[in-house]
C-alpha positions in Angstrom: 0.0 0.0 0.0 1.3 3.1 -0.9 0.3 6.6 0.8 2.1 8.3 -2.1 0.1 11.3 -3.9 -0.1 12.4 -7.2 1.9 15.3 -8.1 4.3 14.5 -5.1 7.6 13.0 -5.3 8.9 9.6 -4.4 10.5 10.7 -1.7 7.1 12.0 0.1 5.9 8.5 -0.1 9.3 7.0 1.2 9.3 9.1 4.2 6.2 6.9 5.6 8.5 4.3 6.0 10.6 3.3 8.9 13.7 2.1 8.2 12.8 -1.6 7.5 10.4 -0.9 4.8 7.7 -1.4 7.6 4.8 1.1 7.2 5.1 3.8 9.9 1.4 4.8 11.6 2.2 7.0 14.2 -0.8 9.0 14.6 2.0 12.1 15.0 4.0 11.0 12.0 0.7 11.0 9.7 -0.5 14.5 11.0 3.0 15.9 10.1 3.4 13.9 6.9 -0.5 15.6 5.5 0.5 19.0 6.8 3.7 19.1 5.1 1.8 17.9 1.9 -0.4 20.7 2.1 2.2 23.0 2.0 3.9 20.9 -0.8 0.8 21.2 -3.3 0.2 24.9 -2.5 3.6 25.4 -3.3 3.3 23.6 -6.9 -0.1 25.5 -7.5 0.9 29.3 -8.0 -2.5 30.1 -9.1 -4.2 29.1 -5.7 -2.1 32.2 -4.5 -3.9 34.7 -6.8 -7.2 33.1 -6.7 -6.8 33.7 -2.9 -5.5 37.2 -2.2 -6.0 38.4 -5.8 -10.1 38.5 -5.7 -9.9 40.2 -1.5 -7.6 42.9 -3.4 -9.9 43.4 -5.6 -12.8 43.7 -3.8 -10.7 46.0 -1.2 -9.9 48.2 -3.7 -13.6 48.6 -5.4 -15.0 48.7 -2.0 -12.5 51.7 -0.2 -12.8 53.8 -3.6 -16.7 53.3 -3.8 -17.5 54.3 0.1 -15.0 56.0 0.9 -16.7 59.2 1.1 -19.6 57.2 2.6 -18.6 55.0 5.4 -15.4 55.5 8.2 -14.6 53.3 11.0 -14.1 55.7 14.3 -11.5 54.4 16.7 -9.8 55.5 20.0 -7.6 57.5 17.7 -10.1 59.3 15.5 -11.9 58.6 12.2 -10.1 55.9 10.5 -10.6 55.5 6.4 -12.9 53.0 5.2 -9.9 51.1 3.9 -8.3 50.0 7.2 -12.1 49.7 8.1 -11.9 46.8 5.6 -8.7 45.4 6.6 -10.1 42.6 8.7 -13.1 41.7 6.5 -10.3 41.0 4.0 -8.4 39.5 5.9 -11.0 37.1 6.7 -12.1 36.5 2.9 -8.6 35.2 2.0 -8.8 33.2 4.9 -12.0 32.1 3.6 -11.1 31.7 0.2 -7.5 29.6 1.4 -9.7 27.2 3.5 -12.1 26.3 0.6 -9.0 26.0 -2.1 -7.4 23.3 1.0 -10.8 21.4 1.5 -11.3 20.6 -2.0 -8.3 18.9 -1.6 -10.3 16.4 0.9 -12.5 15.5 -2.0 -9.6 15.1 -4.8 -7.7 12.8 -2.0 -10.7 10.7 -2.4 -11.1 10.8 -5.4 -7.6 9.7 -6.6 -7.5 7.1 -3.9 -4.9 8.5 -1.5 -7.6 9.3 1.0 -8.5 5.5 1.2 -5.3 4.5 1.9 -4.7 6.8 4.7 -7.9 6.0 6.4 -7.4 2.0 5.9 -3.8 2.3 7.5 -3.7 1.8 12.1 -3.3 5.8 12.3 -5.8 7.4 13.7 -8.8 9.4 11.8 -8.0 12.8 14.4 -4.7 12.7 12.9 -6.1 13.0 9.7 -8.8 15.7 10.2 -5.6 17.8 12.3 -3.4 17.6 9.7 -5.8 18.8 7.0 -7.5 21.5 9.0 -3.4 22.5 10.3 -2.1 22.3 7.0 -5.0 24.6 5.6 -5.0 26.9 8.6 -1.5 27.5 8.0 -1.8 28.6 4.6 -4.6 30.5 5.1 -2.5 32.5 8.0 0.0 33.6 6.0 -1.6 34.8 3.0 -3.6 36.4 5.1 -1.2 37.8 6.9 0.5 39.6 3.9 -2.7 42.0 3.7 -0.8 43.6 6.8 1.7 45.4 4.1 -0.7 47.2 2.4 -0.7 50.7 2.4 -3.9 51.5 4.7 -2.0 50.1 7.3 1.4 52.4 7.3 -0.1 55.1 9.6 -2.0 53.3 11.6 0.5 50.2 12.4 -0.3 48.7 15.5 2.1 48.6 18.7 3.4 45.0 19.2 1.6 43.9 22.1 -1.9 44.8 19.5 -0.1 43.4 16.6 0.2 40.1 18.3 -3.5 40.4 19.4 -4.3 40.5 16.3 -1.9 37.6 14.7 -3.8 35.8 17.1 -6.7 36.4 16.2 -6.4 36.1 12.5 -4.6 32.1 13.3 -8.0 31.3 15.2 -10.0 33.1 12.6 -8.0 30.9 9.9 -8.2 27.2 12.0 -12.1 27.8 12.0 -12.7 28.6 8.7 -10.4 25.7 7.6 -12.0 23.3 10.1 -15.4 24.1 8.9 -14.2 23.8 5.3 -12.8 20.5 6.3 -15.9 19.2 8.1 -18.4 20.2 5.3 -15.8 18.9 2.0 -15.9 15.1 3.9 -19.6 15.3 3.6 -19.5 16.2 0.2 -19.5 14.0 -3.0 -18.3 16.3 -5.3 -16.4 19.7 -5.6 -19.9 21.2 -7.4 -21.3 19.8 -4.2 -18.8 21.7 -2.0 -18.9 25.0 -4.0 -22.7 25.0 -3.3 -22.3 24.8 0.1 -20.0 27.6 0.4 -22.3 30.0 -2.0 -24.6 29.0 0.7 -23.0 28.9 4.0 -19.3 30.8 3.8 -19.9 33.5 2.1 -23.2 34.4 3.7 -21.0 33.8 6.8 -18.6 36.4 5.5 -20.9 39.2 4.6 -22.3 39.7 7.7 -19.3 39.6 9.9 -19.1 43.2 9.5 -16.5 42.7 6.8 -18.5 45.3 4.6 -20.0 47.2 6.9 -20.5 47.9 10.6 -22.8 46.3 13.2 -23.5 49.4 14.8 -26.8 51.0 13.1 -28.2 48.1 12.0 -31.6 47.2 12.4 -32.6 44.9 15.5 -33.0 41.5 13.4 -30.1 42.0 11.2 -27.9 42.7 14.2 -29.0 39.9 15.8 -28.0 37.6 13.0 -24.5 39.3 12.8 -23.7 38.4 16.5 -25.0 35.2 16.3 -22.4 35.0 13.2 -18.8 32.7 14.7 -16.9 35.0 11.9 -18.3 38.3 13.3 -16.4 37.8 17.1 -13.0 36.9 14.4 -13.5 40.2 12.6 -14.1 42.4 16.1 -11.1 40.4 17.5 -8.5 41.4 14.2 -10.5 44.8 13.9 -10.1 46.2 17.9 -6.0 45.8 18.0 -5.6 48.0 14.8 -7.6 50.8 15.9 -5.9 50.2 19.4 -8.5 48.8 21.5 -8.6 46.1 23.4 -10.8 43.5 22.5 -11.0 40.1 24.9 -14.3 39.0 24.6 -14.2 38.6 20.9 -10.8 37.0 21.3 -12.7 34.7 23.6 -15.0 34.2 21.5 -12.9 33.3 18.8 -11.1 30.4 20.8 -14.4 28.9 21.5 -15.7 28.8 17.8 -12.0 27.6 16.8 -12.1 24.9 19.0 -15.5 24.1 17.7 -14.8 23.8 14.4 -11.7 22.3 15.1 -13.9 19.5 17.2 -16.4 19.7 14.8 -14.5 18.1 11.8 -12.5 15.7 13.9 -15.5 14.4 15.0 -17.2 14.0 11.0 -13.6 12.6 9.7 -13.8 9.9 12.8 -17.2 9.1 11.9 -17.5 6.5 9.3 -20.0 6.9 7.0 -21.8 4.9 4.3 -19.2 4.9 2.0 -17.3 3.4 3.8 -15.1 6.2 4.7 
């Protein structure tokens, strides 16, 4: 049996082995082995990179030059422009976008038969869920994170104790987005499948986390869905340290739905289902 995947090299396969050919199942050795092969196929698909913080760009740009004149975000320090206003809900969208890109790769797994030998082999299934939803995470952290060089953030660059606030919060932000991803692609038979749920569940999800515009002023019902979004308490968490506020009940709040989503699809990849898997 062979845990090899396409588009990897022999010698990603080969380090599954112990020394005496024997197949090695640490549960530890398998989580590292699918992480690291996340971060293999991202970096042999360049266009996964624009796909993911091209469109946010996009939509950052549009959206600061159309409402400028329209919309600010006031802080502790004054009115800030509606562009760091956006920072976060961008921040969030690549994160979003990242964790989808790294699910589908539950359902190509499957499809090419590398999934099946994972899951057949004495490891254990949390292993497998971790190291997909830590793999994704991880890539969905840093491209996120590069959104922090853009030029809305030059004057108003947080101090490092807020900085690392908000690091943190984006890394929570971007393990439940990927664990949710994770949870829902398992359940899915096909990518069409998966891209329906997201048109029907992420993005939703995204557009009222305050990414667009603020919770404040809204009307009773329509600020009672926002809080009751998980990605809302993410977006207050990254939004508070750049405006220099302190924000730990959104940071809170963030560990929980993290965790949650994190439990969430360790508990459906454990699960067998009918297929079998």
């Amino acid at each position: 049996m062979s845990l090899a995947a396409p588009g990897l090299s022999t010698a990603s396969a080969e380090g599954i082995l112990a020394p005496n050919g024997a197949l090695h199942t640490s549960s530890a050795r398998v989580l590292s082995i699918i992480v690291w092969r996340e971060l293999v196929r991202f970096r042999r698909q360049p266009t996964r990179i624009a796909a993911a913080i091209g469109t946010p760009l996009m939509f950052w740009a549009f959206l600061a030059a159309g409402f400028s004149n329209v919309v600010t975000a006031t802080s502790s320090g004054g009115e800030a422009g509606y562009g760091l206003f956006l920072l976060p809900g961008m921040m969030t969208m690549v994160a979003l976008f990242t964790a989808v890109f790294s699910s589908i790769s539950v359902i190509d797994d499957r499809n090419e038969g590398w999934l099946q030998s994972v899951l057949v082999s004495p490891a254990s299934r949390w292993s497998v869920a971790l190291g997909k939803v830590l793999g994704g995470a991880i890539l969905a952290f840093l491209q996120s994170a590069v959104l922090l060089l853009a030029p809305p953030v030059w004057s108003n660059w947080p101090s490092l104790t807020n900085l690392a606030a908000l690091l943190l919060a984006l890394a929570l932000t971007s393990l439940m987005m990927t664990g949710i991803g994770v949870a829902f692609a398992w359940k899915s038979e096909t990518t069409q499948g998966f891209h329906a749920v997201m048109n029907l569940v992420l993005l939703p999800m995204w557009a009222l986390s305050g990414a667009i515009f603020p919770i404040e002023g809204q009307s009773a019902v329509l600020r009672a869905i926002m809080l009751a979004n998980p990605l809302t308490w993410c977006s207050q968490a990254m939004a508070a340290p750049l405006h220099g506020e302190t924000a730990l009940a959104p940071l809170a709040a963030a560990v929980v739905f993290a965790a949650a989503a994190l439990a969430a699809s360790v508990y459906v990849v454990s699960r067998p289902d009918s297929r079998g898997h």
